[in-house]
N, C-alpha and C positions, 0 to 999 in steps of 0.2 A: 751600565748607565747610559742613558737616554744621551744624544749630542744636546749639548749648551756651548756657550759660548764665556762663561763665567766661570773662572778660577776659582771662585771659594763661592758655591750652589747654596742658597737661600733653602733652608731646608724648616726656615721657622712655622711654626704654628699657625699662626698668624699671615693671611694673602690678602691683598689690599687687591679689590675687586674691582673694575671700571664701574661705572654708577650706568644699569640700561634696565629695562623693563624686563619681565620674566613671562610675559608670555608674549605669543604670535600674534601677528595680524595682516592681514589683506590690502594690500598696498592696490591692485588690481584686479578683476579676474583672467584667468589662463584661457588663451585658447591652445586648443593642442588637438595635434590629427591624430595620432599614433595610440595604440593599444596599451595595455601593460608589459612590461617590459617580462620579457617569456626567457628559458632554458636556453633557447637556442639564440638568443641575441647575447647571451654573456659566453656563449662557448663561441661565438663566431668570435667576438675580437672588436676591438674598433673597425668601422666603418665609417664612409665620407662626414655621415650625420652624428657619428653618436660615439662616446668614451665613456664606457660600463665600469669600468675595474680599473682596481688603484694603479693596477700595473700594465694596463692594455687589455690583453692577455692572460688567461692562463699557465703558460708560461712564463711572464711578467716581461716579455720584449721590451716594453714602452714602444711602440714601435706605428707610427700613424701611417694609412696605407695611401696617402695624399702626394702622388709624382709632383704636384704642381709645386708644390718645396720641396726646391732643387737649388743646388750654386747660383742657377743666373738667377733664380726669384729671388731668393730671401734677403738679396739688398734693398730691395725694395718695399718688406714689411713696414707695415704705417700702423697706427694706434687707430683703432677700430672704436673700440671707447676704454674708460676704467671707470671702477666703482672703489671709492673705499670702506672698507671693513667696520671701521670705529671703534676697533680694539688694539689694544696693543701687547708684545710679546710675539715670539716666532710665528710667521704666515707659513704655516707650512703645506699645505694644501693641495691636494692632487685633484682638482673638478669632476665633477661626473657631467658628463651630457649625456642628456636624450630628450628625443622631442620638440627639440628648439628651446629646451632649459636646460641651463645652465645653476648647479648644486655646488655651492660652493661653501666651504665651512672658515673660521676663522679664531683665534685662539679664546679662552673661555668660553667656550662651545656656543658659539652665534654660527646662524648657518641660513642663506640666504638661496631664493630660488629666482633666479634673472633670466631677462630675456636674451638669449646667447647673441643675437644680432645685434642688441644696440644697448646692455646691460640694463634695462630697465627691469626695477623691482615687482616680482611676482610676490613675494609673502617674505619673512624673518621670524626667525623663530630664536629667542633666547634660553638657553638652561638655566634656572634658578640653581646656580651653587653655592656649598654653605661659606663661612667666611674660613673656616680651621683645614683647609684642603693640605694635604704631605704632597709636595711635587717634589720629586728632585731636580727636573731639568726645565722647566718652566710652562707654561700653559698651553700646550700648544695643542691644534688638533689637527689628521692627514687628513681628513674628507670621511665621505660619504660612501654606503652602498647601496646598491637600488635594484628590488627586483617588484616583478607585477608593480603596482602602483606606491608601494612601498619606498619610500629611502627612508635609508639607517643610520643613526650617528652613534660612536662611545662618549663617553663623559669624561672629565675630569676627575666627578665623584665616582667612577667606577661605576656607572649603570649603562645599561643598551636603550634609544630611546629606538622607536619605530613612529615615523610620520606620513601621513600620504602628500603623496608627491604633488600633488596638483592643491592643496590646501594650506599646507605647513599642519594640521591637528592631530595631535598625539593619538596613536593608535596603541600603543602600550607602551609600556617603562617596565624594563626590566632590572632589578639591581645586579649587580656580578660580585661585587664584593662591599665589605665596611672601607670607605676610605679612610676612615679613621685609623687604621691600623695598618694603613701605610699605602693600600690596592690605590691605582687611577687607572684609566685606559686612555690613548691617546691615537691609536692608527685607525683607517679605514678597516670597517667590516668586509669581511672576503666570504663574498657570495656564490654559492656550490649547490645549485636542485634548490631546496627548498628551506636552506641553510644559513645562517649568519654567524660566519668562525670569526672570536675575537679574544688577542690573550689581552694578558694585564701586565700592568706596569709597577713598578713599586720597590723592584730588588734591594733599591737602597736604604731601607726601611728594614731587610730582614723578611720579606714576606716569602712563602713557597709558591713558587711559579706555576701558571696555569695556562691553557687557554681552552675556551668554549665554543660549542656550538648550542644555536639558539633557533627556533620554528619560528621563520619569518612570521607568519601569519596570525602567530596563538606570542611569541616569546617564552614560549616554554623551552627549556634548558632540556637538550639532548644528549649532550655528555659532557666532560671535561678531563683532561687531559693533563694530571701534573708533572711538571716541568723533572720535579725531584724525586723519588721513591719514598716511601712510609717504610715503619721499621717492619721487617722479614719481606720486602720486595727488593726485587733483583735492582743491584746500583748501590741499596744503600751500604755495601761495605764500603764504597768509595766515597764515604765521610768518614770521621772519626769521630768515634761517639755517638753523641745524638746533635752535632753539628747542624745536618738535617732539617732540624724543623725550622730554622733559620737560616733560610738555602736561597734564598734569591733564586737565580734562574729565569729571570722573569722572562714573559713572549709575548714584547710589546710592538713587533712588525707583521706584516701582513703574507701569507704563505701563499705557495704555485700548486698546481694540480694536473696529472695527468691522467688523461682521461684514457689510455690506452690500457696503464696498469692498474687505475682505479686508487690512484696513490692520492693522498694530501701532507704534501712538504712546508715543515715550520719548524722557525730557527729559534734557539734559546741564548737566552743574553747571562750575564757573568754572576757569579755565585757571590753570595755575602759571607763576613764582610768583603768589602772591594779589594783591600790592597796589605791587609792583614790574615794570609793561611794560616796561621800555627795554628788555630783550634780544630781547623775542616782540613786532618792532610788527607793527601786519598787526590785520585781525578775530581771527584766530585760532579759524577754523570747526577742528569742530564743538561748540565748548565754546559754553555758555550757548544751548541751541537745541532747538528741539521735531525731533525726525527721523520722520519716518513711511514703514515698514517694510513690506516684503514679510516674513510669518512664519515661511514655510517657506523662505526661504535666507536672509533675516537682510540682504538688498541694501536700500540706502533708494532712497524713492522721491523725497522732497522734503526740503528743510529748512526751516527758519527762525529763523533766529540774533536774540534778545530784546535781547542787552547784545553786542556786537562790543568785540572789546578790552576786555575786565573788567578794571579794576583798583581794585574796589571787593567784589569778591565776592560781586557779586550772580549766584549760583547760579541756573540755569535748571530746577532743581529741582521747582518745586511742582508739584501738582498739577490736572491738564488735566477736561477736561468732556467729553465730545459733545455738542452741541444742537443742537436744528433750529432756525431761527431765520429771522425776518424781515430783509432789509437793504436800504433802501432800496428796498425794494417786492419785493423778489423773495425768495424764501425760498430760503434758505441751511444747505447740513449745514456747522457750526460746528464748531471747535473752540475751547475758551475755556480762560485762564487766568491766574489772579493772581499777578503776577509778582512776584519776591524786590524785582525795581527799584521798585517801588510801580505799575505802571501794569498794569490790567486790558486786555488784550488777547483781541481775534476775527479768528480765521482763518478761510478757507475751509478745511475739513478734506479735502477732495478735489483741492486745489493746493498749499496752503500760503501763497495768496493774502492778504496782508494787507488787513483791516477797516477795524480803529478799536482805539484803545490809549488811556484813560482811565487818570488817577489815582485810586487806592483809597484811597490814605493820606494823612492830612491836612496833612502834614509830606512837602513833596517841592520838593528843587532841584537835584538832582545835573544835572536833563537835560529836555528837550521830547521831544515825539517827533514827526516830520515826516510828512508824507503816504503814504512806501512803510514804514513802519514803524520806520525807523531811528531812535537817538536821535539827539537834536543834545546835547551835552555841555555842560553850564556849565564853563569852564576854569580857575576856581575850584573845582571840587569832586574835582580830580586831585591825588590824595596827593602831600604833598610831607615832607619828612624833619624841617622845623617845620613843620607844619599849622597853618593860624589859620579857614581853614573848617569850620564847623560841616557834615558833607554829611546829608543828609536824602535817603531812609532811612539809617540806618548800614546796619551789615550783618550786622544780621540780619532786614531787612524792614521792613516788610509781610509777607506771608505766607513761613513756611519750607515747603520738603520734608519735615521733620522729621513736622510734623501735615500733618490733611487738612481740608479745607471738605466740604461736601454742599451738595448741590441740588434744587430741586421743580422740577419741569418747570411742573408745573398754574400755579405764580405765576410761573416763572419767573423766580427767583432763584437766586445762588448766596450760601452763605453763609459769608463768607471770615474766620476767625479772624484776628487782625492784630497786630502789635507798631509801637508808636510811638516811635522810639526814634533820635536822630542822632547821629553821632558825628564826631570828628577820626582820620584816617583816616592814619597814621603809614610812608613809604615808606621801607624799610631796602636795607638789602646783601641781595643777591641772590647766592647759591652753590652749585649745586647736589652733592647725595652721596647715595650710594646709602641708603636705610632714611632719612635724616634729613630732619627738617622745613625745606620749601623755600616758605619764606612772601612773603618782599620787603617784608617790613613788620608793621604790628599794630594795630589798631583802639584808639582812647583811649576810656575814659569821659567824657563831658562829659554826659550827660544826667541827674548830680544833682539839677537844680534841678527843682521841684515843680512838676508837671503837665506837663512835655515829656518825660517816659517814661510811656508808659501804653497800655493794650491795647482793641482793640475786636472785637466783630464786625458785620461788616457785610451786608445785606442788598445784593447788585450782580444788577440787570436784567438779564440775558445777552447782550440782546440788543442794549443800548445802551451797557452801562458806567455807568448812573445809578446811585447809590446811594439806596437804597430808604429804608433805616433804619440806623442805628449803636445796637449795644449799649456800653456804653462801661463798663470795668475801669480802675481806678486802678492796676494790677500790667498790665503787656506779659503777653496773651495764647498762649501756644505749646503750647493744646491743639486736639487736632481738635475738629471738628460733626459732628452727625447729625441730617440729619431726616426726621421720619415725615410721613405724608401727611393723618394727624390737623390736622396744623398746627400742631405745634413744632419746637425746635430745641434739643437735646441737647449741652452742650459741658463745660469746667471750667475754673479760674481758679489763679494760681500761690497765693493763700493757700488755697487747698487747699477748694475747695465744688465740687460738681455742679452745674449750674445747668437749668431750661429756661423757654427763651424761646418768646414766640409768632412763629410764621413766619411772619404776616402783617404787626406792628407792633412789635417785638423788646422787647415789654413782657415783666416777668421775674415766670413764673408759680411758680418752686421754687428752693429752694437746699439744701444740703446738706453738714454739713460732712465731707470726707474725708480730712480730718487732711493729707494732703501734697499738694504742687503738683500740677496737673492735666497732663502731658503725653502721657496716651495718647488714643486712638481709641475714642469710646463704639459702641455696637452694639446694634440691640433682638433682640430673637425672641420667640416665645412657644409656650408648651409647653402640653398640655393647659387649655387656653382661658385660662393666663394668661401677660402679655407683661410682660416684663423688659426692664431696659435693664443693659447691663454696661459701665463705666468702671473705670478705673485710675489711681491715687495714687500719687507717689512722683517727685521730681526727685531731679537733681543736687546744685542748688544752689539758693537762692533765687533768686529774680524779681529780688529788689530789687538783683543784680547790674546789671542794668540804669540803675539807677537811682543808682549809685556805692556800692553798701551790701554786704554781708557774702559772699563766695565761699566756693566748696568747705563747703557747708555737705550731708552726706550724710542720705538718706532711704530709709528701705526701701520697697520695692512692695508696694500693697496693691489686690486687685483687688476693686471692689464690685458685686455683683448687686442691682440694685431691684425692686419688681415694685410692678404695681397690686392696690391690694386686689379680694377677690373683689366681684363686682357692679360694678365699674368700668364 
């Protein structure tokens, strides 16, 4: 399940839609120096000018190569300008620049092209969606991908749209599934050659998990990729039955690639129903599991399943690494990732050979984890219909899919936003039907009481799983980090500040208030010798959901540009 912020998830039929126009228009014309956005600007990575990819990187560092954010600047960040969005429900947003535009999407799929210097409106473009949408976790969208002249958005209703860049005018619409029967898509497209990989969302629905790849140029669909096996392919004995066809699994985050082994790594989220196994016993491969891909036909090469048999909904969702790394004397291509279950795991990223699997979060007893990677399970912390265990993490983490972490290779951290939060974990009737919510249960609030809900970030070794340093939030954290090679670290908190930390000792050098909860993806760049940082404002609900306090409380999105003053 997607992060929310709501105890008991609006799963009705019926979505009450902001009232905005359905198609684009031309606020101004662009001017713009720069070509189309070519292969080799999204394998370079960020640079001073431009932020290509959801995650930086190919490897998904977040990681902005901008020294001038550093300890002594970033006290001095000032608001550059903001714009707001005019929708409401989670901002969750990761920007794209290039060109001196700034691509920025907002929930109900509106998606806005601004002048990165002074946010002045290039074009807007609205998705006409229908009023009967299945979300389980609210409307929300990451952003954009962009190549040649192209950017890309998913939908709510499960379609790929393609617009050009400099226009906002549809260049094709692709559908990817019926929402009606439960599909949405909600992350950035992850752009690779001449590619747009983007899975779907919907698990809580019962739907079989996917993810695609699409011809930027035509939207012709190049392969797809299901999450779950069909009957006589290898996995499916690890359901029972024909459990199967209603497998969740969904692959609603965005994946890393490397380009040495020619690999494409993407995560799959928790099997249906949610919090009720007796019908699916079995591991129930490939949900909850890193897969790594052949790109060009979309065949895995390896897996590695984090949670076998979820029935706590710990989503195999978050967000992966690549690093080279030392192990035990011999140096290792890594892959790394902080998992939904609370334990920081290292792969061999050229086998899928399990490492080492530490805990990140400070609050963990659902399970151990033994020498080939498997959990061993406390048998106490398996839902039962009166729950009296308290399980640790609940679930929504440790770290979600929803934000992302960043990493510095130079120290050698990652740095992993966190939610501290346990819950009683409620096992119901299990039924499935076509378009309707197929849960098996429902998470309780128990984390009222003061100081056992609460958010951090952490400083994690890559290399070992040691934890460096904790930043510590009195409010459960669920926004992404960014950091620069200056040596900070960029993120935001649900009472609604910017925050930056130092990367070496997570002492806290700025704050800033931005009036709503923090759930998007900050981002730097810099434009004529000066560097900005871009974050976004604007939940759901309150944080203090968590905490047994106020739901469905709505905020509009507001996105803020910073910049250092001159002479920084």
């Amino acid at each position: 399940m997607e992060a929310t912020v709501e105890t008991a998830v609006d799963m009705g039929s019926e979505l009450a839609l902001p009232e905005i126009p359905t198609h684009w228009t031309n606020a101004r014309p662009i001017g713009h120096s720069r070509g189309p956005v070519a292969d080799a600007d999204l394998r370079a990575g960020p640079s001073a000018g431009q932020w290509l990819l959801y995650g930086g990187n190919y490897e998904n560092y977040r990681l902005s190569p901008l020294e001038t954010l550093n300890p002594a600047t970033a006290p001095t960040l000032q608001v550059a300008w903001a714009f707001p969005t005019g929708t409401s429900g989670q901002f969750e947003v990761s920007p794209v620049v290039y060109d001196g535009i700034m691509y920025a999407s907002s929930s109900y799929n509106r998606l806005f092209a601004l002048d990165a210097r002074t946010g002045e409106l290039y074009w807007r473009y609205d998705h006409a969606l229908p009023g009967d949408l299945r979300l389980c976790c609210g409307p929300m969208n990451r952003g954009v991908g962009i190549h040649g002249d192209t950017v890309l958005m998913a939908t709510l209703d499960a379609h790929l749209l393609a617009l050009n860049r400099l226009s906002g005018e549809i260049l094709w619409d692709a559908e990817i599934a019926d929402y009606q029967a439960g599909f949405s898509a909600t992350s950035a497209p992850f752009i690779l050659k001449n590619m747009a990989i983007i899975g779907i969302a919907g698990g809580e629905y019962g739907v079989r998990g996917f993810f695609d790849a699409y011809d930027v140029a035509t939207g012709k669909r190049l392969w797809r990729h299901y999450t779950v096996p069909a009957a006589g392919e290898p996995g499916v004995e690890t359901w029972a039955g024909t459990s199967y066809e209603n497998s969740g699994a969904p692959a609603w985050t965005s994946g890393a690639y490397d380009a040495e082994s020619d690999t494409l790594f993407w995560t799959t989220g928790n099997p249906s129903p949610d919090w009720n196994g007796d019908d699916r016993a079995g591991d129930n491969l490939y949900s909850n599991s890193l897969l790594a891909l052949d790109p060009q036909t979309g065949e895995r090469k390896w897996h590695f399943q984090f949670t076998p048999h979820d029935v706590w909904d710990y989503d195999g969702n978050t967000q992966v690494f690549l690093v080279d790394i030392e192990h035990e004397g011999q140096p290792v291509k890594a892959i790394v990732q902080a998992n939904r279950n609370g334990f920081f795991y290292i792969l061999d990223r050229n086998t899928g050979a399990f490492l080492r699997a530490t805990p990140y979060v400070e609050q963990l007893n659902w399970a151990s984890i033994d020498a080939t990677g498997r959990p061993v399970v406390n048998p106490s912390a398996v839902p039962l219909e009166e729950p009296e265990f308290r399980v640790c993490p609940g679930n929504m983490g440790g770290m979600n899919g929803a934000w992302s972490g960043a990493l510095d290779p130079e120290l050698g951290l990652a740095f992993i936003p966190a939610i501290e939060s346990c819950q009683h974990l409620q096992k119901g009737i299990s039924v499935y039907a076509d378009g309707q919510p197929f849960l098996g249960g429902t998470p309780l609030i128990t984390d009222a009481e003061e100081d056992t809900a609460y958010g951090h970030i952490s400083a994690i070794d890559v290399a070992t799983g040691e934890v460096r340093w904790r930043y510590r939030d009195h409010d459960p954290l669920g926004a992404g980090t960014l950091a620069a090679v200056g040596g900070i670290v960029i993120s935001g908190t649900q009472d609604g500040h910017a925050i930056a930390l130092n990367s070496a000792t997570g002492e806290l050098l700025w704050k800033f208030r931005v009036g709503g909860g923090v759930r998007s993806q900050p981002i730097a760049f810099e434009l004529d010798g000066t560097a900005y940082v871009a974050i976004g404002a604007g939940n759901w609900t309150s944080m203090a959901a968590y905490q047994g306090g106020t739901t469905n409380i709505p905020e509009g999105g507001n996105l803020f540009v910073f910049k250092l003053p001159a002479g920084s």
